[in-house]
N, C-alpha and C positions, 0 to 999 in steps of 0.2 A: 284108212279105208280097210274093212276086212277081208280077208278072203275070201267069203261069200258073195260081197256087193261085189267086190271085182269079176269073180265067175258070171254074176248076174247083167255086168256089163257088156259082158263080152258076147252074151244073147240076146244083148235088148242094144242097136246100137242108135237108137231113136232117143235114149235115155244119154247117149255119151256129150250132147251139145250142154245139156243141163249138170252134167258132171262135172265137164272141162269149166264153164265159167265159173260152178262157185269155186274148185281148185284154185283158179286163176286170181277171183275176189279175196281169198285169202292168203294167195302167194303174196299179192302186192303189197293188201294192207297191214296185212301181218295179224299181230292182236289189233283188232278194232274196238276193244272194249274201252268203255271213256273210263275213267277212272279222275279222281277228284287229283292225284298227285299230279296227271297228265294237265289238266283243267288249269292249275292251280301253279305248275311250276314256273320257269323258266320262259322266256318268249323264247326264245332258242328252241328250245325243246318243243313247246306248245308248235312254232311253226313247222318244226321235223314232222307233227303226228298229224297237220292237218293237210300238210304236204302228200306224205302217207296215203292217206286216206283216200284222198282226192284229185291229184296230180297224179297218175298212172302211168309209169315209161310208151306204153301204146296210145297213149292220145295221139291223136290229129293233132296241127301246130295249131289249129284253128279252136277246137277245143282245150289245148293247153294254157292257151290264152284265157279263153274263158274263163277255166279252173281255176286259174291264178287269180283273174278275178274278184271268184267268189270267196280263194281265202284271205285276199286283201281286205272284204267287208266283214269275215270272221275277225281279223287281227285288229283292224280298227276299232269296233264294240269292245274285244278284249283288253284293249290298251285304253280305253274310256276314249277315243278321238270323237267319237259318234254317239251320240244319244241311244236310247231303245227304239224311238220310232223312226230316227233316219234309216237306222239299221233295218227295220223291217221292212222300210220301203224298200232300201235295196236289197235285199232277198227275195221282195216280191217282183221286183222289175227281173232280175236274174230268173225266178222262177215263168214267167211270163215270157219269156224269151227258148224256154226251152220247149212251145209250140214249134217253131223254127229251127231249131235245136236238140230236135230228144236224148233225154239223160236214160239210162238204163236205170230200172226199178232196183235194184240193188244199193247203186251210186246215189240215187235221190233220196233211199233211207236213211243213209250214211249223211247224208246232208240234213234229213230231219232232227236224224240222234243230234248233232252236232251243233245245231239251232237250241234243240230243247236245253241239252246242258249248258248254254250259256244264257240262257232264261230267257230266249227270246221262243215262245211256245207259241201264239196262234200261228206264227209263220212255219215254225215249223210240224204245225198241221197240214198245213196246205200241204205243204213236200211230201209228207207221209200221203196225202191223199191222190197229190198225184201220182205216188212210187205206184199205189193201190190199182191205180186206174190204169198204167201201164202192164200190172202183172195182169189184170182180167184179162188185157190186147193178148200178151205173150199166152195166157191159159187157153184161152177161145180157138188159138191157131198153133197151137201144139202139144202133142202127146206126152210129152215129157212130164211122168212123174214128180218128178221133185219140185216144177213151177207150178204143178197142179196144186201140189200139198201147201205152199205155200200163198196159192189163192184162195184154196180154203180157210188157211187162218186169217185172211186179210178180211174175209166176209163175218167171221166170229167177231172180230175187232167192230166193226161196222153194223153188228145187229143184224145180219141176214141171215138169220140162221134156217130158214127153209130151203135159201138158196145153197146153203153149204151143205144138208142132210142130201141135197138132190146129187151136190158134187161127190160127194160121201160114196153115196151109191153107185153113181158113174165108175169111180175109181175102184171099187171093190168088186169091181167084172175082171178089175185084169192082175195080170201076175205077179204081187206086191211080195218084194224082199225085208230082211230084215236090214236096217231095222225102222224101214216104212210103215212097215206092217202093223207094228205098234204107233206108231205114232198116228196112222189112220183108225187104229181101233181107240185111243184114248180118245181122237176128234168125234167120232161117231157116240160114243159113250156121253161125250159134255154135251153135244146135242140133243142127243136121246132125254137127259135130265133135264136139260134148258127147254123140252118142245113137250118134256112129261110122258114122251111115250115109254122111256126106259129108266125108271126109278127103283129098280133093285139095290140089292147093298151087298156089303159082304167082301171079302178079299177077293180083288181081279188083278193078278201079277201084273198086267201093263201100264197099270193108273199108281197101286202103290203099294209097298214094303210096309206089314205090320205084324202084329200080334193080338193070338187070338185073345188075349188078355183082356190088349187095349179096346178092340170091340164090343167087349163083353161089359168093358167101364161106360161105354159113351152110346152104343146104340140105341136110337130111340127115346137117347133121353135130351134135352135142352140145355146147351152149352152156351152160356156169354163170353164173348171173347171182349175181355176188357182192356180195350186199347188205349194206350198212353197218351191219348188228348182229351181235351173237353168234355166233359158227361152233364148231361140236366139231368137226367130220369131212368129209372132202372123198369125195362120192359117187363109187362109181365108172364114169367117164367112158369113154367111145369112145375108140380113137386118133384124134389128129387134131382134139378138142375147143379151143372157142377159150371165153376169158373176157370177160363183159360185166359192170360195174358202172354203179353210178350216181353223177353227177356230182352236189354240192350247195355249197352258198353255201362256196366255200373249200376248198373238196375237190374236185378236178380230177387229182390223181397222186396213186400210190401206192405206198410205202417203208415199210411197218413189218416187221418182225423178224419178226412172225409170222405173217406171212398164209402161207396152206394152197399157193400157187401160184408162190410168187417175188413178188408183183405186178405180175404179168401182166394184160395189159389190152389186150382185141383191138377191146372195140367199147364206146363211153360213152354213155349214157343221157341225155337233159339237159332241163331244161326250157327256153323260149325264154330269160326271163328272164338265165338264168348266163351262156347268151352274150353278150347284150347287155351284161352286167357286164364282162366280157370282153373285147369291144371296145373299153369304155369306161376299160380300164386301160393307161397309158401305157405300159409295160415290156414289153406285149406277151407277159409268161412264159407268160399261161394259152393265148392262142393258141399260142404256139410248143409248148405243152406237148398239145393237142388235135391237132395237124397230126402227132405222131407213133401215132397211132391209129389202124386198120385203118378205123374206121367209127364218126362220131357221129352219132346219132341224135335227133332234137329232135323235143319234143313238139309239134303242131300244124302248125308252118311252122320250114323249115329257115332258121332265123337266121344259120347258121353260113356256107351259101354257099360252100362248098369243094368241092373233087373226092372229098374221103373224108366228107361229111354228106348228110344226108336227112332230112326230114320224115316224123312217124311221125301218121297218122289212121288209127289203127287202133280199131274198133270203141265210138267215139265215142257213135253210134244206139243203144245198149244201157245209158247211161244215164238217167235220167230226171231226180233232182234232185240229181247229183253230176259229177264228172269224172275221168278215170282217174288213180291215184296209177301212181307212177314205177315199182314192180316190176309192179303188174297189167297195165302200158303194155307193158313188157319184154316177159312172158309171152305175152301175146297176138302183139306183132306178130313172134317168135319161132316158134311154134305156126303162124301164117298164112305165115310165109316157109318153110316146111320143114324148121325146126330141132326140135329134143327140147332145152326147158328143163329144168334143175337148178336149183334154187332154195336156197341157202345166205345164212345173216344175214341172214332177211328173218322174221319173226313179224306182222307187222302191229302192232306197236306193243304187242302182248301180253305184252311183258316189263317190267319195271319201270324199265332202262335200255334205252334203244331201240337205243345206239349204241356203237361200238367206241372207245375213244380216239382212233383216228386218225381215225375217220370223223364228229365232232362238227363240224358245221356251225358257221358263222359268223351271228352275229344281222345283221348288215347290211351290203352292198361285200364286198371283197377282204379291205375291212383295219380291218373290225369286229371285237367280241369275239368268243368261243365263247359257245355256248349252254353252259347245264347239263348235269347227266349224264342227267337228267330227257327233253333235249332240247327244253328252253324257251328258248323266247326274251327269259323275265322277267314275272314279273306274274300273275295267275290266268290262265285258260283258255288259256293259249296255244298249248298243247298237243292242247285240245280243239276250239277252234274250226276248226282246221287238219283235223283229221278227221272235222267236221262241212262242213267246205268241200268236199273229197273226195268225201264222205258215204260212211263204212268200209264200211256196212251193202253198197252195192253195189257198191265193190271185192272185198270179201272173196267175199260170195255169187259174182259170177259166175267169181271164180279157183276157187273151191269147186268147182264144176259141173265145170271143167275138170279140177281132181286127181282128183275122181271117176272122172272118164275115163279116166283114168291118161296123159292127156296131159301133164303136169308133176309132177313128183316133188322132193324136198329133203332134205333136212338133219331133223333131231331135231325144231328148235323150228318151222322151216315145219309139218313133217307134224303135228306138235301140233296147231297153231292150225288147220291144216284137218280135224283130227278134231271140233272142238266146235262144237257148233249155234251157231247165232245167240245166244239168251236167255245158254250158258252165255260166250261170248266177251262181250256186256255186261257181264255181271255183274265178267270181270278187266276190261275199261276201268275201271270204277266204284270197282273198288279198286285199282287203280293210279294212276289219272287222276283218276276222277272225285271221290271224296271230299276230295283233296289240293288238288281246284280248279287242274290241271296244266295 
């Protein structure tokens, strides 16, 4: 915490109830971030993190029991003792119980994440929808900043975005610190574009880190972002349209026979991580093969360090217990620099093979295996925990918001997957992913 927010506590003491808990939520749980090795390891270990998570030294013996419980029905799915839908009964009986029982909107997320990455997803809809409907209770009956800001993203997640412009404005009466302050002005800004009343362009330090170069390359002009799954039909584009992909473990250039474009490749998408793999490869291919690219892009912080890369912190503040996947990354920081996205081979994982042959990712380094056609790395969840790391639920949603707008548009199987609600896109993880244990 900085010295700022601290001074700022110390005058607002309406604000220290909302302080002390999440302090508290992350004393306990520690890192909460699921991770495929946690997923994936040891039952030892798997049960330390769901212990963690969820068994809190301050429980009630009443609810300790509970808690236990519920990671007794975690451990069982995990150990294969229980099917997908015995499981989901009971998470729904447990969820059902906590009318008599209320869980804290924080603890019920943590129960969501943790449903999602072992593939069992409509149920852990419900969780998520009840955490939601808990924080409106907690937002309606106190002033507390921080459950404010956090009701608001719950309404972006959920499509109410007039309801959230209204919250917006509520909160922007009162004495907003740093670094709330940004994170209500990037809310306000995705609203403004999502409702069309604020559709300006241009560098705004709170949304994102660029160069005036790179605006100068993409403004106003029509970018495809040609994402590594399925493609039928190549939309039609502006003249003058350039092509963006994404870069992943082993996939850095592109040569197959059939791509819609030549493969062409104007600007590459990346996460920090592939650079660093990158650098750490002696042969130097992948760099030499990045440096003939109009513009790489890196998620967070520009690893890359070049005259043609940038670092992409584009609307970061808009999630709450996820982080941006690599096309919602795109889209957005596209939309914010003045370009009109296309969105082709990208589904959100909604098909049953994620990926094209050429674009099957490497399990680990340069000069690891391929994954499966599944898109696994090997083993149960590996599939799912990756999407509960993300957390699909609000990628998908706030991309949603945006096709609504008609600010991005795609291909067959993008415009699909943004046609179905939340419950019904669950239900395909669940039978693609989730019963398979993928």
């Amino acid at each position: 915490m900085t010295t700022s927010r601290k001074r700022w506590l110390l005058t607002h003491p309406q604000e220290w109830a909302g302080a002390s808990a999440r302090f508290w939520n992350r004393l306990v749980a520690g890192d909460d971030r699921i991770r495929r090795e946690t997923i994936k390891g040891s039952l030892d270990n798997y049960q330390h993190f769901l212990h963690k998570q969820l068994v809190a030294p301050k429980l009630s013996p009443t609810k300790r029991r509970r808690r236990n419980h519920l990671v007794r029905i975690f451990i069982d799915w995990w150990r294969g003792e229980q099917n997908h839908e015995e499981t989901t009964r009971a998470l729904r009986r447990y969820l059902h119980q906590t009318v008599a029982h209320p869980e804290p909107e924080y603890d019920l997320q943590s129960m969501a994440r943790i449903a999602m990455s072992l593939g069992l997803f409509s149920v852990s809809l419900e969780f998520q929808g009840q955490a939601w409907r808990q924080l409106e209770k907690r937002a309606l009956s106190t002033q507390s900043l921080d459950i404010r800001v956090r009701f608001i993203r719950s309404l972006l997640y959920q499509g109410h975005l007039h309801q959230a412009l209204s919250e917006i404005e509520k909160i922007n009466t009162r004495d907003l610190p740093d670094p709330l302050a940004g994170i209500v002005a990037t809310m306000e800004r995705y609203v403004g574009w999502c409702l069309a009343q604020d559709r300006s362009t241009g560098k705004v330090e709170t949304l994102i880190l660029t160069k005036e170069d790179w605006e100068d390359f993409v403004q106003g002009r029509d970018v495809l972002i040609y994402g590594p799954g399925r493609v039928d039909r190549l939309p039609s584009l502006g003249k003058g349209f350039v092509v963006a992909r994404i870069m992943g473990p082993g996939v850095y250039r592109w040569s197959s026979r059939d791509d819609l474009v030549g493969n062409r490749t104007d600007i590459v998408y990346s996460i920090p991580e592939n650079i660093e793999d990158a650098r750490s490869e002696e042969s130097g291919r992948v760099l030499d093969a990045l440096a003939r690219y109009s513009w790489v892009c890196v998620k967070k912080t520009d690893a890359l360090r070049t005259s043609n890369s940038r670092a992409v912190n584009t609307f970061s503040p808009l999630y709450d217990r996820g982080h941006p996947q690599m096309v919602p990354l795109a889209v957005v920081d596209l939309i914010t620099s003045g370009a009109k996205p296309y969105v082709i081979g990208s589904d959100f994982f909604a098909s049953p093979l994620p990926y094209r042959p050429s674009e099957v990712r490497l399990v680990r380094g340069l000069d690891g295996k391929r994954q499966s056609d599944t898109g696994s790395n090997g083993g149960s969840f590996d599939r799912t925990s990756l999407m509960a790391s993300h957390n699909i639920v609000e990628n998908w949603s706030l991309t949603k918001n945006l096709f609504e707008a008609g600010l991005v548009t795609g291909d067959s199987g993008f415009e699909e997957v943004m046609s179905h609600s939340l419950s019904e896109l669950m239900d395909i993880y669940d039978a693609h992913l989730g019963i398979s244990r993928i």
